[in-house]
N, C-alpha and C positions, 0 to 999 in steps of 0.2 A: 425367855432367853437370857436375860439379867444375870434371872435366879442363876444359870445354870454356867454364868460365865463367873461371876462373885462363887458359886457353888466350887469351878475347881481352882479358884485362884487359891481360895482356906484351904482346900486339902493339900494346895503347894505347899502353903507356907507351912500348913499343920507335919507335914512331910518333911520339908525343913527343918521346923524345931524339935523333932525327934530324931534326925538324921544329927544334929549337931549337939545332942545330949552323950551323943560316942563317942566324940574327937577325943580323944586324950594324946598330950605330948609324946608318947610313947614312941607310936607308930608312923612310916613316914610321912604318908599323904596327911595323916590327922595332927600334924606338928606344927607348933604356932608359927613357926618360921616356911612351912610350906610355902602358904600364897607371895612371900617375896621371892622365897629361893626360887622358884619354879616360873611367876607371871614373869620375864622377859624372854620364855621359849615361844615361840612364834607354834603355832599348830593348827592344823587341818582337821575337817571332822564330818561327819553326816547329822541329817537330821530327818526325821522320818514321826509323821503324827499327823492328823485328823483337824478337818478344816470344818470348823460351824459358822455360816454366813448367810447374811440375806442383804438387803438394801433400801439406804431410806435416799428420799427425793432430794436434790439439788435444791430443790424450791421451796418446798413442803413438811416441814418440821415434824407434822402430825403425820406424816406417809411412812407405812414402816410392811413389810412383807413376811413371811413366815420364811425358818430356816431352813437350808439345805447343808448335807451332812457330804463331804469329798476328803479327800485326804494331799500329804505334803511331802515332797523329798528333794534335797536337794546338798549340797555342798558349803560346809560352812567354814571362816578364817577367822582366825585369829589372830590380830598384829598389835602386840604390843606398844606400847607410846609411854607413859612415864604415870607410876602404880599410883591411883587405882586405874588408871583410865586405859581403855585399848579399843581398837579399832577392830569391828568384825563386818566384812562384809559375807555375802550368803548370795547363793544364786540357787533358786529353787522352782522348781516345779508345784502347780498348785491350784486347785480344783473350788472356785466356786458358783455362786449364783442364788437361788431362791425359790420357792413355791408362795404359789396365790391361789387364791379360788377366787374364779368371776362368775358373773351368771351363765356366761358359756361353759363351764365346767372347772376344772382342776388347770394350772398351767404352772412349768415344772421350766426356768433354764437354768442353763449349766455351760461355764464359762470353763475355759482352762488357760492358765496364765505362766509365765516365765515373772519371775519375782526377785529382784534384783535389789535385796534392801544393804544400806550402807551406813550401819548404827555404832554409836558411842555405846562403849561396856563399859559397867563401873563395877570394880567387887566392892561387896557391903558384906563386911564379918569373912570368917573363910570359907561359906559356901556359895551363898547366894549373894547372884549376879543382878543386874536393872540396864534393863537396854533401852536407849531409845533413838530415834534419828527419822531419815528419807528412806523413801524402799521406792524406783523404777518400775511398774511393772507393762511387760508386753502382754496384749491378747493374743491367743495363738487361734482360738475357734469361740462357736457359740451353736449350742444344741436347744433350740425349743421342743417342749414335749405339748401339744393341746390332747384333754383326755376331758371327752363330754360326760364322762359318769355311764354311758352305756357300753364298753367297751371298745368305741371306736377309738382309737388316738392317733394322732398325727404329728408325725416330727418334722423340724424345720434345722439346717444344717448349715453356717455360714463358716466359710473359713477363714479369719481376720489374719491372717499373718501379713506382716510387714505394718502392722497398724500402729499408730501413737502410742506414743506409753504415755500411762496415766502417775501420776505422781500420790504417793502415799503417808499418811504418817503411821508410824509405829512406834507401841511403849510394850515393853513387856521384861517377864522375870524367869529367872532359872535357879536352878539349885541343885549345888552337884551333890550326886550321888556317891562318886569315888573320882579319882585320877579321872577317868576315861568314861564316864557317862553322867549326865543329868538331867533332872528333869525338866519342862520348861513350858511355859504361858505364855500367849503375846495377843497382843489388838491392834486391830491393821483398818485403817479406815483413808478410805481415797478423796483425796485434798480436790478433784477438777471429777465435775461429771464423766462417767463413763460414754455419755450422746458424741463427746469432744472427740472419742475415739471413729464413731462408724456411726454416724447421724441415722442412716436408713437402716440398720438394725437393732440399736438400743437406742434406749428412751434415756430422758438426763435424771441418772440416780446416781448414787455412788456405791459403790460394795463395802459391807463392813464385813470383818471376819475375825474369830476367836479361833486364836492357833494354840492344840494344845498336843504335846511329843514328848519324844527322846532324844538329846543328843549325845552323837558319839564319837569322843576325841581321840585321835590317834597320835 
């Protein structure tokens, strides 16, 4: 899972340094003086990409689970403060959880979350962004799958709402594409066991998760 999280941070950045071999002063987004003339318009935007997550133990250094694959959508801000630095908070929707195999068979959950991160942007050069800060997050459900290998399986259904938010840290990177899209990385790992949130239906792990998208500024 390493490989594959180091795997698309290179192709960002690889995507980056070909993306910024085109700038020329010419044109207007690609003009040295863009990122001042432009970073104190405040903007709104989406974000929409693929959640890779499993979870390692509160306790247990050596406890790690295999990944599950979900996706991410939600509403992102931009607030300007004084260049390079700006304020982006983001309210998102966002799908994770993990697979294991026990001697009872295969076991599959799946979490869904409201994701409320509130991070420091820096530009670095004029494309590429470095985020990092707190992200809130509420549980809203939790889905267990048990599947013995014989085709029996059994699902288990709780629905968390109104539950703790768990507190997160996040670092991650973007790279615009033009004015109005870019591309973007993040790692999101939960600072207070998940148990903290609903003792009788989760065990104390934390969720780690590899956020990788599109965003889209308007």
């Amino acid at each position: 899972m390493k490989r594959l999280f180091f795997l698309g941070i290179t192709m960002l950045i690889a995507a980056g340094s070909l993306k910024a071999q085109y700038y020329t002063p010419r044109s207007g987004y690609n003009s040295p003086n863009y990122s001042n003339n432009s970073f104190y318009e405040p903007r709104i935007g989406m974000d929409l990409g693929v959640d890779v997550s499993n979870t390692v133990s509160q306790y247990n250094s050596n406890f790690t689970t295999n990944t599950l694959t979900g996706f991410h959508a939600g509403l992102t801000f931009d607030i300007p403060l004084i260049y390079p630095l700006s304020l982006a908070p983001e309210a998102l929707y966002s799908q994770k959880g993990y697979t294991a195999v026990t001697p009872s068979g295969n076991f599959t959950q799946r979490t869904q979350w409201i994701d409320l991160p509130l991070l420091a942007k820096f530009n670095v050069g004029p494309i590429m962004r470095l985020y990092v800060g707190p992200q809130y997050s509420f549980l809203l459900n939790t889905t267990n799958t048990y599947d013995n290998g014989f085709n029996v399986t059994n699902q288990q259904y709780y629905n968390n709402t109104g539950s703790k938010a768990i507190l997160d840290g996040v670092l991650g990177v973007s790279f615009d594409l033009n004015r109005y899209v870019d591309l973007r990385a993040r790692y999101t790992l939960d600072l207070k066991s998940t148990g903290s949130v609903n003792s009788v239906y989760q065990p104390d792990y934390r969720n780690q998760v590899w956020m990788f998208g599109l965003g889209f500024k308007f």
